[in-house]
N, C-alpha and C positions, 0 to 999 in steps of 0.2 A: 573546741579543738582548732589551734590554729595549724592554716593552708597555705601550699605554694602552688603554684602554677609552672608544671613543665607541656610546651607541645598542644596547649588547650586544654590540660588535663587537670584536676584538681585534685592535689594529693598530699596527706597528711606531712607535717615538719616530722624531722626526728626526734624532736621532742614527746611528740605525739606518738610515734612508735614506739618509744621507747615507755612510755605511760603505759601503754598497751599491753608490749610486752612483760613488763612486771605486775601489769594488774593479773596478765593470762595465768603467771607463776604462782601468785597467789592465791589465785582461785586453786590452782590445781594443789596445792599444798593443803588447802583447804578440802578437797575431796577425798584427799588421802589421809586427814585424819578422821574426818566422818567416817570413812572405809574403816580404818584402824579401829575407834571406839563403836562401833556395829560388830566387826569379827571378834571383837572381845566381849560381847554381851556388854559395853558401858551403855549404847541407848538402844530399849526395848526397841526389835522389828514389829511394826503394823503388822494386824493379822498372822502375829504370831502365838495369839491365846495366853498372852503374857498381859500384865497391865497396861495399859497406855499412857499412863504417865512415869515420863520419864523420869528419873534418879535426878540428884540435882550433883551436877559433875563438881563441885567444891570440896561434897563429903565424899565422894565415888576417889576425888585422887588421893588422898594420902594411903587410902588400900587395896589403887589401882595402877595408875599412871606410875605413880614416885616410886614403887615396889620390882613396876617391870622395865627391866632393863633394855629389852629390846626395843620401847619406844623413842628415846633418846637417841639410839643408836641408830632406828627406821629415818628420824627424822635427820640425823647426821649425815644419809646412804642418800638422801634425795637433794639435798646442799651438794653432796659432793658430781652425786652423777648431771646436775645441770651445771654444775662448772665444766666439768669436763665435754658437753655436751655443748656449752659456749665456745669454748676453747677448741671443741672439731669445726664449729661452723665459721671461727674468726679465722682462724689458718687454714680453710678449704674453700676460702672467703670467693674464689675462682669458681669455682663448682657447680652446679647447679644444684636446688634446696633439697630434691628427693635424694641427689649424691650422696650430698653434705648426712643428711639423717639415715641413709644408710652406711656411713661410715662410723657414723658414732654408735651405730647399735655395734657392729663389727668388733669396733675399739675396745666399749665400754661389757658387751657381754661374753664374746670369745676370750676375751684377758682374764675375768673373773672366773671363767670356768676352769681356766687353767693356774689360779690363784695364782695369778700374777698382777699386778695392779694396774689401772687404764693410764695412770699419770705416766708413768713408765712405758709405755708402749707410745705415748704421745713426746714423751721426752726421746728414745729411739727416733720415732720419724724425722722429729725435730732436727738430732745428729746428723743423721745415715742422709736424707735428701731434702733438710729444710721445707718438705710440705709437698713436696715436687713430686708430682706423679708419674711422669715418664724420665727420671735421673737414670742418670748412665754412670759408672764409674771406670774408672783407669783400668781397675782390677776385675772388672766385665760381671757387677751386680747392677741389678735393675731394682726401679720403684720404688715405692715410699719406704719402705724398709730395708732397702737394697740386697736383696737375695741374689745368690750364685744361680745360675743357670742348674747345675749339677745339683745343688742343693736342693735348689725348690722343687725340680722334676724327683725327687726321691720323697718329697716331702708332701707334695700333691698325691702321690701314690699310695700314702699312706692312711691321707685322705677321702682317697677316690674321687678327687677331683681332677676332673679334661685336664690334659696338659698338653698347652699349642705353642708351647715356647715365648719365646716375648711378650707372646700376646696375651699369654698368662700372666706375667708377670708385670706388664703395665696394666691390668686391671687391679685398678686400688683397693676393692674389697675383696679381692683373693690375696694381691700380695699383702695387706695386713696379715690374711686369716694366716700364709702359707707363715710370714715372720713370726707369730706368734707362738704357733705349732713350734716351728724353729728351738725357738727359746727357751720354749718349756723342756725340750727336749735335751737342752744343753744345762738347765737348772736342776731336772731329775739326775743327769750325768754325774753333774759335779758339786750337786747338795745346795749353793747356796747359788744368789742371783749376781755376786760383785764375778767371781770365776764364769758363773754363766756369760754374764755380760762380754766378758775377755776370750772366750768360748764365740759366742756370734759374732765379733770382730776380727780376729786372727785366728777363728778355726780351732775347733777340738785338740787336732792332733800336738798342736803348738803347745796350748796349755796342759794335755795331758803331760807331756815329755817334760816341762817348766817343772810340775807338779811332780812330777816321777823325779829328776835329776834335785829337786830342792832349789831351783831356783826362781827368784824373786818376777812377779807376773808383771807384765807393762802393768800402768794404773792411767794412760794418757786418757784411752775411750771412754773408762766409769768415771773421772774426773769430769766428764763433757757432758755426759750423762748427768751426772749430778749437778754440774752448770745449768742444766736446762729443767729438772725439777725445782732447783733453787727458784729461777724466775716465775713458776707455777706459787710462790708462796710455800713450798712445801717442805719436809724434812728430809735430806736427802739420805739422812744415816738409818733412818726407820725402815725406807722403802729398798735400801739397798746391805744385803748383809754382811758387810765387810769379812767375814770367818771364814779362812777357807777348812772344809769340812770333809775335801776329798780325798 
């Protein structure tokens, strides 16, 4: 392993961290599929009055692995949540480590319960305040997701979470959870996520009335939106449903 010296100290190149880092991934990807073929009965448990010799995994796939679908797609769900799990810790790069891994559970598992995607919520942040945990705007929203004042104390509420005012709202893993809440709330409203998205930017009442009178929604914000999943690699027409359906 080559070393540098900062201060008297002796401490790994990045080269070396970065070895590190990807062999740690590996490993861990590796104990998720041993987990996977153990909960599937592919290798008999010790002392489990089964045989002990195990199946030989060559004849086990073609009437195991290749059959279920959900392995593919397990191993797809663990690629994507350490991307996204890169991508909290490179843009909270400011942060301190237990922050940073507390934001990314925030991101990656508040968004999914409310079947909304984590890219999408990282693409918002991205918009709304570039990363920036205490943003101010002109139009008086706070935080990484820029919430109203009025909005988030109604939205806390709904949550039962303390509401101390700013101070709520510059804590970054409340102001994700409270944006998140937000969103879902304006995607249940108005059925799909492009009108939601237009819905968290210019307010309900704006696009209800667009939507009522027939007339044509801005497209500037889900355009920027879509700008900022674009540079994630991703599809921006998958994750966002153009239809409005309200």
């Amino acid at each position: 392993m080559r070393t540098y010296q900062e201060n008297g100290e002796v401490l790994p190149s990045d080269r070396a961290v970065r070895r590190i880092w990807i062999g740690g991934t590996l490993l861990a990807l590796s104990l998720f599929v041993a987990n996977y073929l153990v909960f599937n009965n592919l290798i008999k448990r010790p002392g489990s009055g089964l045989s002990h010799t195990a199946p030989s995994l060559v004849a086990l796939a073609p009437t195991s692995l290749e059959t279920d679908p959900n392995f593919g797609q397990s191993l797809s769900e663990i690629k994507k949540r350490e991307h996204i799990r890169t991508l909290v810790f490179q843009n909270f790069k400011g942060s301190p480590l237990k922050e940073r891994a507390e934001l990314f559970e925030v991101i990656y598992h508040q968004s999914r319960a409310k079947d909304i995607d984590p890219y999408l919520i990282l693409s918002i942040i991205a918009t709304e305040s570039s990363f920036r945990k205490r943003a101010v705007s002109w139009a008086g929203a706070y935080g990484l997701m820029q919430v109203k004042k009025i909005t988030a104390e109604e939205v806390a509420s709904e949550l039962a979470i303390p509401w101390k005012g700013e101070a709520t709202l510059f804590d970054p893993a409340t102001n994700i959870t409270l944006g998140i809440q937000y969103l879902a709330k304006m995607k249940a409203r108005f059925g799909n996520m492009s009108d939601a998205l237009t819905a968290y930017n210019y307010g309900p009442h704006y696009v209800a009335s667009c939507l009522r009178n027939e007339k044509r929604l801005p497209d500037k914000y889900v355009r920027k939106i879509k700008r900022n999943l674009t540079r994630y690699g991703l599809n921006a027409v998958q994750l966002i449903n153009t239809k409005s359906t309200a």
